[in-house]
C-alpha positions, 0 to 999 in steps of 0.5 A: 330218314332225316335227322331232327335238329334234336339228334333224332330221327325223321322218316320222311315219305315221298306223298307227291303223287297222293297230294296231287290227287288231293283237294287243298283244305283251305281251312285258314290258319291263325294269322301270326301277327293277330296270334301275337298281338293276342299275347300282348299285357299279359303278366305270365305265358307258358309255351307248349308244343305238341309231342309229334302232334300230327301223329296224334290223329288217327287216319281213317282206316279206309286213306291209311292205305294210300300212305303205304311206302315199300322198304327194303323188307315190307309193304308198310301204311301209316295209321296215324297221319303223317308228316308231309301230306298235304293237309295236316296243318289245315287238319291239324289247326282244326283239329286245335280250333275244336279241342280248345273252342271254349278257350281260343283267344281267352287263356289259349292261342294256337298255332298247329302244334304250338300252344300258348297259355297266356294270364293277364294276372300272374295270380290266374296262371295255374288257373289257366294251365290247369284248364288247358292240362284237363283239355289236352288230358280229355283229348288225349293230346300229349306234350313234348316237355322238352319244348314247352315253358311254363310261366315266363314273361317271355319266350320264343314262339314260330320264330318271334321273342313275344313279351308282356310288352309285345313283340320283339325281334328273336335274337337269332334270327338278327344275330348275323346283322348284329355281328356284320362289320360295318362296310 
């Protein structure tokens, strides 16, 4: 068990041996540079993140044995797909590119887990979010509300300030450059 950044808690399972077994899928994900670019003049943005998004897909019932880790007090196996396997962003990004095809790039970018609703007018934003809401509500896709954001101007995304403007540098990642003495 890890502990989360939140207090919660993580069960972390060793799945070195089954990734060796496994092929890489090399299933491209979003570039983050085009992904930030994408969100550039766009009046209002709205940041969502899915609630334990690789523990939204299923697993075929024929590979959830191959997750099966022993406690102290059983033999258990995952039927949902777990963090650490060596696929789940490249099955993940696919999964996001299928759900949202009619919506990539328009009013949606997606990275993994991490959406953005983006409007070039404020006026379109509930629009737009009503959109995305009755995809993610079709797929039965859930949101994590205490990481999402919804009609800002700005916001973090993967560890970058995206604006109306552009990109920015996030101000915790330079927080020690900021408060280094001069030599």
């Amino acid at each position: 068990m890890v502990k989360k950044d939140n207090g919660k808690w993580r069960i972390c399972i060793d799945f070195t041996d089954l990734n060796k077994a496994c092929p890489k899928d090399n299933f491209p994900l979003p570039r983050i540079d085009q992904f930030i670019d994408a969100t550039a003049s766009h009046e209002l943005l709205s940041f969502m993140d899915a609630f334990s998004g690789y523990n939204q897909i299923r697993m075929h019932p024929n590979d959830q044995k191959k997750t099966t880790f022993i406690t102290d007090c059983d033999l258990y196996c995952y039927k949902v797909m777990p963090f650490g396997l060596k696929n789940v962003g490249a099955t993940y990004q696919r999964l996001v590119n299928e759900v949202f095809k009619n919506q990539l790039e328009r009013n949606v970018e997606a990275y993994i887990g991490d959406m953005l609703v983006k409007s070039i007018k404020a006026e379109h934003h509930l629009i737009d979010l009503k959109e995305v809401f009755g995809t993610l509500r079709k797929y039965k896709m859930k949101l994590n509300p205490t990481k999402c954001t919804f009609g800002v101007g700005s916001g973090k995304f993967r560890g970058f300030m995206v604006t109306q403007r552009w990109i920015e540098a996030n101000p915790e990642k330079i927080q020690a450059i900021l408060d280094m003495q001069s030599p």
